[in-house]
C-alpha positions in Angstrom: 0.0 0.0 0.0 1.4 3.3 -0.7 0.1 6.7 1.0 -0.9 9.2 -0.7 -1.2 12.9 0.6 -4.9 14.3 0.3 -4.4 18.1 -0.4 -7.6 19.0 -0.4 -8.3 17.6 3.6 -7.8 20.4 5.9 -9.4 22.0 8.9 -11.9 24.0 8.2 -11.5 28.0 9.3 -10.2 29.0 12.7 -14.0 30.7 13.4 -16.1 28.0 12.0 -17.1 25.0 14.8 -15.4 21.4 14.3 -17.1 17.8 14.9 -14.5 15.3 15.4 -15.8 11.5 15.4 -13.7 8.6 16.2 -16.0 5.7 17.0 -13.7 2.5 17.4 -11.0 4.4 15.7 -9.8 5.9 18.6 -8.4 9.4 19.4 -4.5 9.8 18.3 -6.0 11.1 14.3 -7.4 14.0 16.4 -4.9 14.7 18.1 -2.8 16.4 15.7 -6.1 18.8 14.9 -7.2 19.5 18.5 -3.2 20.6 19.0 -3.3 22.7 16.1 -6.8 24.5 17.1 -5.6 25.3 20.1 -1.9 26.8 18.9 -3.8 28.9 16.5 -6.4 30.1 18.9 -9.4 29.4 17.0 -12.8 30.9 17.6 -14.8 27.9 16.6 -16.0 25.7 19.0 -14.1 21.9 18.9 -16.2 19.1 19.5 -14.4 15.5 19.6 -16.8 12.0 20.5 -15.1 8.8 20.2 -15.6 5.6 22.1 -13.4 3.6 24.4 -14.3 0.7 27.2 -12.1 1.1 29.9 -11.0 4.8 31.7 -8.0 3.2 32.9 -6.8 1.0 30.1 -7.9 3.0 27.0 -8.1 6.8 28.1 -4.8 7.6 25.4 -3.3 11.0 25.9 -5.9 11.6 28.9 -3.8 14.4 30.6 -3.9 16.5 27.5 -7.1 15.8 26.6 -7.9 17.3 29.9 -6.0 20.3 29.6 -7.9 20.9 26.3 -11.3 20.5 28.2 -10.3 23.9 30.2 -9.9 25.6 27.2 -13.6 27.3 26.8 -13.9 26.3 23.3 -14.0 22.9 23.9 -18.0 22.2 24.7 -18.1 18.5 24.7 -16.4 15.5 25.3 -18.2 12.4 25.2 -16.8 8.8 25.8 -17.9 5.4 26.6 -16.3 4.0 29.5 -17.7 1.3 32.0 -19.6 3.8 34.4 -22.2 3.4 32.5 -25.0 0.8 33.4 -25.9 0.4 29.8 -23.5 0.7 26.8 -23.5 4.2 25.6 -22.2 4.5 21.9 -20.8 7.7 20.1 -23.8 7.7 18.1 -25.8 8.3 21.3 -23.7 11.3 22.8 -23.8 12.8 19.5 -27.9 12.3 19.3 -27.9 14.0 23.2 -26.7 16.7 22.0 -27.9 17.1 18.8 -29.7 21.0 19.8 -25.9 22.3 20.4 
């Protein structure tokens, strides 16, 4: 397999809002964008969902990720992690807050 770059991919604008999904993917694709919104102090609001089972075992970069969170323009951040009595997917986070 050989990678080819995608010039046309991109972040959107530094004002305009971003939806991040990583559903079983995991979060380290994201991470690289969620740095980058942040160094360039964009206005848009950053919203990242993605999916893991276990807080202690699966939680990948969670000390940054946290530091993100205190960042204002950081809304949401939805995960599935045992607390839960029933299994919460992505797809439901992103449907609770569909209004936002």
């Amino acid at each position: 397999m050989k990678l080819k770059p995608n010039k046309h991919f991109t972040l959107p604008a530094a004002d305009r809002d971003i939806i991040m999904v990583g559903p079983g993917t995991g979060v380290a694709p994201f991470r690289a964008f969620v740095q980058e919104r942040r160094a360039s102090n964009a206005k848009g609001r950053n919203w990242l969902f993605f999916g893991d089972r276990t807080f202690t075992h699966d939680f990948l970069y969670q000390l940054e990720w946290q530091d993100a969170l205190k960042d204002a323009r950081w809304p949401a951040w939805m995960s599935r992690f045992a607390r839960y009595a029933v299994k919460v997917y992505v797809q439901n986070r992103i449907w609770d807050k569909r209004r936002d």
